[in-house]
TORFI-940993 format. One record per atom (N, C-alpha, C, O): x, y, z; residue in one letter; atom name. Coordinates in steps of 0.2 Angstrom, whole numbers, plus 5000, padded with zeros to 4 digits. Example, Ala and Ser with C-alpha at 12.3 -4.5 7.8 and 13.67 -1.06 7.14 Angstrom:
PT  east  north  up  resn  name
PT  5066  4972  5039  A  N
PT  5062  4978  5039  A  CA
PT  5066  4984  5039  A  C
PT  5071  4983  5042  A  O
PT  5064  4989  5035  S  N
PT  5068  4995  5036  S  CA
PT  5064  5000  5039  S  C
PT  5067  5006  5040  S  O
***
This chain:
PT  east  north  up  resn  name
PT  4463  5957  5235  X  N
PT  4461  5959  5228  X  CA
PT  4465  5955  5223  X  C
PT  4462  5954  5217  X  O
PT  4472  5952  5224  X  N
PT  4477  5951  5220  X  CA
PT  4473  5943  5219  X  C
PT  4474  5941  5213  X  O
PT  4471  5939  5224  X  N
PT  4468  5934  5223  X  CA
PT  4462  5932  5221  X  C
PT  4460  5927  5219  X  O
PT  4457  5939  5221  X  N
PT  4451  5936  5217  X  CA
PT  4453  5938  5210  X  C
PT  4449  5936  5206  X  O
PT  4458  5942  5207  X  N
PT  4459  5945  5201  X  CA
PT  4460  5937  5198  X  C
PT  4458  5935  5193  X  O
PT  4466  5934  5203  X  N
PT  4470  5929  5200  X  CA
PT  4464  5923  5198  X  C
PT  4465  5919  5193  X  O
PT  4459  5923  5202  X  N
PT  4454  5918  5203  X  CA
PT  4451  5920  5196  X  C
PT  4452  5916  5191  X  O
PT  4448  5924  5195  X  N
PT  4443  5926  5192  X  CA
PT  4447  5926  5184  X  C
PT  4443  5924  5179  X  O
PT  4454  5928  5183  X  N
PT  4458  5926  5177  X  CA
PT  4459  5919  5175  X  C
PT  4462  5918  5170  X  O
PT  4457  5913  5181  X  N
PT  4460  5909  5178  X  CA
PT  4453  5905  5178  X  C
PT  4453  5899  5177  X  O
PT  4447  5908  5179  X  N
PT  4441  5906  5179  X  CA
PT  4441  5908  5174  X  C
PT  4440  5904  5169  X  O
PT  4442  5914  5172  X  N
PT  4439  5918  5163  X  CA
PT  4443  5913  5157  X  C
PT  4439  5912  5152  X  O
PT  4448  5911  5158  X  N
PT  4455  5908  5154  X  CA
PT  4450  5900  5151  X  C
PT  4447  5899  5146  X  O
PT  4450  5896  5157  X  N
PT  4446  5891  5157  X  CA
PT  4439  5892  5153  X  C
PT  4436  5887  5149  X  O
PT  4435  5898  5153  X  N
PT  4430  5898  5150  X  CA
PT  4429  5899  5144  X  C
PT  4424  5897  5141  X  O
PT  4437  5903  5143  X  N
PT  4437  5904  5135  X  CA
PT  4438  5898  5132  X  C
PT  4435  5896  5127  X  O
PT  4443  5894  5134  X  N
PT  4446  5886  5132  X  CA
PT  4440  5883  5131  X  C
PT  4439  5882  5125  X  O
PT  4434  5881  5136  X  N
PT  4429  5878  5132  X  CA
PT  4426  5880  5126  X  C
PT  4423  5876  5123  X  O
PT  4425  5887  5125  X  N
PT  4423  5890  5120  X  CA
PT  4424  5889  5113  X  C
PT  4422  5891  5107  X  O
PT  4430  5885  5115  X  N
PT  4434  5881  5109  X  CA
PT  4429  5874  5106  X  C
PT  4427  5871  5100  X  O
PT  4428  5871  5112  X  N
PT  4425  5865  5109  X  CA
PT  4416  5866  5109  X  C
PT  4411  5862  5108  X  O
PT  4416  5872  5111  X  N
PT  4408  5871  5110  X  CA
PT  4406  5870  5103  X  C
PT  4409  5871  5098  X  O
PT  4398  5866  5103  X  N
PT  4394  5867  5096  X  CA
PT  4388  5872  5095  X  C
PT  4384  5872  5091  X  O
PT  4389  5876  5101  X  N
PT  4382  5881  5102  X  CA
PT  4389  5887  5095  X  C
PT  4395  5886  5093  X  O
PT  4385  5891  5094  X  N
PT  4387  5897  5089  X  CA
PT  4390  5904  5096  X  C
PT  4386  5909  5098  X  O
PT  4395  5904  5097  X  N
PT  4396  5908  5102  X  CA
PT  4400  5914  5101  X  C
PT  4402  5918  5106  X  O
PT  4402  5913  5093  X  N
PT  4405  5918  5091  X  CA
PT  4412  5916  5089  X  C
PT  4416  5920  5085  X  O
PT  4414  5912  5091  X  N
PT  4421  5911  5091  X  CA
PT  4421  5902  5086  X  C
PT  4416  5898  5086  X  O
PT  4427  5903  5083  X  N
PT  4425  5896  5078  X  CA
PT  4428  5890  5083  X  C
PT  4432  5891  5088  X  O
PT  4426  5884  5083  X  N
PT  4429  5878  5088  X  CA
PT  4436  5877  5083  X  C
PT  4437  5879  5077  X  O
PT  4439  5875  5086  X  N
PT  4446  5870  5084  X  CA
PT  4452  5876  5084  X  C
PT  4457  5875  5080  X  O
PT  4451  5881  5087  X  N
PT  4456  5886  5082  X  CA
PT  4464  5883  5089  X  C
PT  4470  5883  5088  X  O
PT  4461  5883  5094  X  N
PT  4467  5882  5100  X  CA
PT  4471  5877  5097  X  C
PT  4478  5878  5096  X  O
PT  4466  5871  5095  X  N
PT  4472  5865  5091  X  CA
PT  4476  5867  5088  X  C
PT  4482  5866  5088  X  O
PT  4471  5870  5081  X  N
PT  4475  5873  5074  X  CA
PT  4481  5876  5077  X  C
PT  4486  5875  5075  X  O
PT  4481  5881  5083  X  N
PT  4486  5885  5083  X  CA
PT  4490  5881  5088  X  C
PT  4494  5885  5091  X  O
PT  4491  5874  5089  X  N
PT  4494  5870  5095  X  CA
PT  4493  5873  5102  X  C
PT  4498  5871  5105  X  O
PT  4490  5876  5106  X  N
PT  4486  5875  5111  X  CA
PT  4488  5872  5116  X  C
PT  4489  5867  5113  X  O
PT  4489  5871  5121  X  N
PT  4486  5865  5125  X  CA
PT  4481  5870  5131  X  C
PT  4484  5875  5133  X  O
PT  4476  5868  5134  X  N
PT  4469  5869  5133  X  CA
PT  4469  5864  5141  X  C
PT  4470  5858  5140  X  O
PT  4467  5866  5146  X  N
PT  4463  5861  5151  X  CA
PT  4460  5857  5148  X  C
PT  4463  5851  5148  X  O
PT  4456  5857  5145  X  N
PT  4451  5851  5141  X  CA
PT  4455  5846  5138  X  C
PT  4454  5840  5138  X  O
PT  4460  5849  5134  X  N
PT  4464  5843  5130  X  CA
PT  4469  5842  5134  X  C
PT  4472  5837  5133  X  O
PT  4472  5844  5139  X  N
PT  4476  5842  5142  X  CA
PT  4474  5836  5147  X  C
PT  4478  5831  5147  X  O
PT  4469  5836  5150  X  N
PT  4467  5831  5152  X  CA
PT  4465  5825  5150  X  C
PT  4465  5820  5153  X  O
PT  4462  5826  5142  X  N
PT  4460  5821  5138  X  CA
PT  4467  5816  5137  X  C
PT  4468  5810  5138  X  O
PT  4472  5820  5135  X  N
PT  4478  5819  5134  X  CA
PT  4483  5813  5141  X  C
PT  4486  5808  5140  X  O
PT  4479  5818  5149  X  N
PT  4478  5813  5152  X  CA
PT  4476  5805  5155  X  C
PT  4479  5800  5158  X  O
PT  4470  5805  5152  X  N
PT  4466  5801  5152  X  CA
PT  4464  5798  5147  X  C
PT  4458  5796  5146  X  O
PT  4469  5797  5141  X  N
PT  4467  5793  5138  X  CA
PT  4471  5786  5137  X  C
PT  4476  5784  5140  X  O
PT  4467  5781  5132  X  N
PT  4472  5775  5132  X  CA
PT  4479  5779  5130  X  C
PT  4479  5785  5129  X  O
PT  4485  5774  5129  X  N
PT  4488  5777  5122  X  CA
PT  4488  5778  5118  X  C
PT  4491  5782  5115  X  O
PT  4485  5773  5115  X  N
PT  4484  5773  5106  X  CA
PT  4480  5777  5104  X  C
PT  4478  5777  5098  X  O
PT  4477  5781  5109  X  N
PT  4473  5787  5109  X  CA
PT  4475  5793  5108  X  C
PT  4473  5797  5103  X  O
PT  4480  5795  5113  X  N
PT  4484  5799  5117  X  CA
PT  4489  5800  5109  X  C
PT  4490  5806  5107  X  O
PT  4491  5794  5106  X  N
PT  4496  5797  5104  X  CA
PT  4492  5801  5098  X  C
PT  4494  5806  5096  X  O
PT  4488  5797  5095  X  N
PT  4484  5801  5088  X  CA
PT  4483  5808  5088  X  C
PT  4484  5812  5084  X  O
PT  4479  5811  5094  X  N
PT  4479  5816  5098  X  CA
PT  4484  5818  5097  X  C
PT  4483  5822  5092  X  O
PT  4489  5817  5098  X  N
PT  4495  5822  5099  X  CA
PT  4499  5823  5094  X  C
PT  4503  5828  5095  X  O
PT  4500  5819  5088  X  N
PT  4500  5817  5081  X  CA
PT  4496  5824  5078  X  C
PT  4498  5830  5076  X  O
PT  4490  5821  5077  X  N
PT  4484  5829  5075  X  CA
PT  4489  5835  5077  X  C
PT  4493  5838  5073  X  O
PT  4486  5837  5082  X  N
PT  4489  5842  5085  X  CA
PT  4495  5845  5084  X  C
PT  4496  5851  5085  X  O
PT  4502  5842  5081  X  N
PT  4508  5843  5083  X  CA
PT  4508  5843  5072  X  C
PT  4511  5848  5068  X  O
PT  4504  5836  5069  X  N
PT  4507  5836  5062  X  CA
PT  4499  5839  5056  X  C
PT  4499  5841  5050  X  O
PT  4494  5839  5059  X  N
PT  4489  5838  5055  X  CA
PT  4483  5845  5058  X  C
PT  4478  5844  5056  X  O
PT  4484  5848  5061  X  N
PT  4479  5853  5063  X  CA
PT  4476  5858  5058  X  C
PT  4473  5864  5058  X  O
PT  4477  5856  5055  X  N
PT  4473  5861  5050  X  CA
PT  4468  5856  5045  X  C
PT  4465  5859  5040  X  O
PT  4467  5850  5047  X  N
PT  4463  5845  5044  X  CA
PT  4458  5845  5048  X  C
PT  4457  5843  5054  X  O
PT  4451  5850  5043  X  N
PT  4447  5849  5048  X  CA
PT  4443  5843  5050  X  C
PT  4440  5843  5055  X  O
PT  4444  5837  5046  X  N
PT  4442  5831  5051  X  CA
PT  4443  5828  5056  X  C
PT  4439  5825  5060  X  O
PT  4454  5829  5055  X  N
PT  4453  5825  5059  X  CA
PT  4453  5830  5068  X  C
PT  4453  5828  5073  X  O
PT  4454  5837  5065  X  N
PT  4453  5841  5072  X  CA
PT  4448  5839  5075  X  C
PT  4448  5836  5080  X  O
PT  4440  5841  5072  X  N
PT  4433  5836  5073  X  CA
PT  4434  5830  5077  X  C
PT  4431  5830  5082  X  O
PT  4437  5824  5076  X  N
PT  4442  5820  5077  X  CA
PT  4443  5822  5086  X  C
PT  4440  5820  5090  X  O
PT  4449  5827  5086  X  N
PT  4451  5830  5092  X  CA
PT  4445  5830  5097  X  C
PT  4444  5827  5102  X  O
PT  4442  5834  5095  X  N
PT  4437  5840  5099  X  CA
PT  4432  5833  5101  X  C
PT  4432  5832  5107  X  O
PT  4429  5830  5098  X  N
PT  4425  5823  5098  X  CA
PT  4428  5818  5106  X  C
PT  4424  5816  5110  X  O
PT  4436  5819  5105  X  N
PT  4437  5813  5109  X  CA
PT  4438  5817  5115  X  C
PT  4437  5814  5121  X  O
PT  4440  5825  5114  X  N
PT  4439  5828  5122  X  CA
PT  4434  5828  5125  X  C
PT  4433  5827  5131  X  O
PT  4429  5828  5120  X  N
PT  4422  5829  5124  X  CA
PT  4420  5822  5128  X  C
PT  4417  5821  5133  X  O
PT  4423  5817  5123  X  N
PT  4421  5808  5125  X  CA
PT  4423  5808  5132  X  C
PT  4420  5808  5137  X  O
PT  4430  5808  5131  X  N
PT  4435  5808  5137  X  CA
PT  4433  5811  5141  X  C
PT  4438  5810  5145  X  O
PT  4428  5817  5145  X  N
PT  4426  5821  5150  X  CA
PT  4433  5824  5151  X  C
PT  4436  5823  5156  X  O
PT  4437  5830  5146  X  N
PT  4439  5834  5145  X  CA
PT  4433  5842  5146  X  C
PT  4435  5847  5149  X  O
PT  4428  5841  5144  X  N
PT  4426  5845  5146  X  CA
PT  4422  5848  5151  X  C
PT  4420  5853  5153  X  O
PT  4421  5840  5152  X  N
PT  4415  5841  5158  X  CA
PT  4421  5844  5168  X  C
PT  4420  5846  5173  X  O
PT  4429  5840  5163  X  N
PT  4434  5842  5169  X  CA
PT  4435  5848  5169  X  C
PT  4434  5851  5175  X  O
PT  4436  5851  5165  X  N
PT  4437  5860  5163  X  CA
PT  4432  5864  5165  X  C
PT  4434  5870  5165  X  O
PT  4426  5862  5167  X  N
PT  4420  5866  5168  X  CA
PT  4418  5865  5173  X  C
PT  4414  5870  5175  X  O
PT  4420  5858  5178  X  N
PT  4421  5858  5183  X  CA
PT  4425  5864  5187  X  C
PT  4424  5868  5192  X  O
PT  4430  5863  5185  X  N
PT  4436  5866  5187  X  CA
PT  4437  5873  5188  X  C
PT  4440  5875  5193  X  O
PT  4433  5879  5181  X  N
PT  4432  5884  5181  X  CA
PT  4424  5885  5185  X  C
PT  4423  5891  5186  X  O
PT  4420  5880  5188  X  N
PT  4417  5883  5194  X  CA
PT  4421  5883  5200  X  C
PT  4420  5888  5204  X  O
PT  4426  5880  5201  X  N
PT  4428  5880  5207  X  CA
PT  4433  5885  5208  X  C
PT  4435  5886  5213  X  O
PT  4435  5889  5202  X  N
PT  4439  5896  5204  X  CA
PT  4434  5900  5203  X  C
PT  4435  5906  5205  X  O
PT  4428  5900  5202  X  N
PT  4423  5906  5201  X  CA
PT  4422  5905  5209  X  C
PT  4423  5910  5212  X  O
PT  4420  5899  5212  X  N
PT  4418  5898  5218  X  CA
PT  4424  5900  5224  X  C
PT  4422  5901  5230  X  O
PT  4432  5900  5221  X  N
PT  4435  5899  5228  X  CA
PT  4437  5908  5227  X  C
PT  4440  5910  5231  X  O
PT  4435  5913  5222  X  N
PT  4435  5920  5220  X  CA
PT  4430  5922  5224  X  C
PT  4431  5928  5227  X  O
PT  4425  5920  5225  X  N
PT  4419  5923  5231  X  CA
PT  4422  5920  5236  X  C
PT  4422  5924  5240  X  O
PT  4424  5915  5239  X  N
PT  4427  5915  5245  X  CA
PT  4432  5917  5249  X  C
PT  4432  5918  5255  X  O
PT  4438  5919  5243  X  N
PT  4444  5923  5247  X  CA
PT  4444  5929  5246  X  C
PT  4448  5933  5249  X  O
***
């Protein structure tokens, strides 16, 4: 039990995190993770994979400027480029998946 709770909280965690950069209307505003400095599966990965003169603007935003909503759009834009999202959505199937397993 201890392990599908575990599974299935860090499946839920991850799915709120995307909920951040969606553009469907889901209830919740995008960008608020960053504004509140965050780090996010999604961004954390972008942050992986990006060049650096990528990497560091990102992180620049985040740390000096997050309350700009362009350049957070900005942000949210390069996670999605970067397959930050598509890594985090991956990823929270595979705790949805390894929760029905163990």
């Amino acid at each position: 039990m201890r392990l599908f709770g575990e599974k299935t909280g860090i499946a839920f965690q991850i799915k709120d995190d995307l909920f951040d950069y969606a553009s469907e209307d889901v209830g919740k505003p995008t960008g608020n993770d960053i504004k509140e400095k965050k780090m996010t599966l999604p961004l954390i990965y972008t942050l992986n994979n990006a060049d650096k003169s990528t990497r560091q603007k990102v992180i620049s935003i985040v740390k000096n400027n997050n309350n700009d909503k362009q350049k957070v759009a900005w942000v949210l834009e390069v996670v999605k480029s970067t397959g930050g999202i598509q890594y985090a959505t991956e990823k929270m199937y595979e705790y949805k998946k390894k929760r029905l397993i163990s």
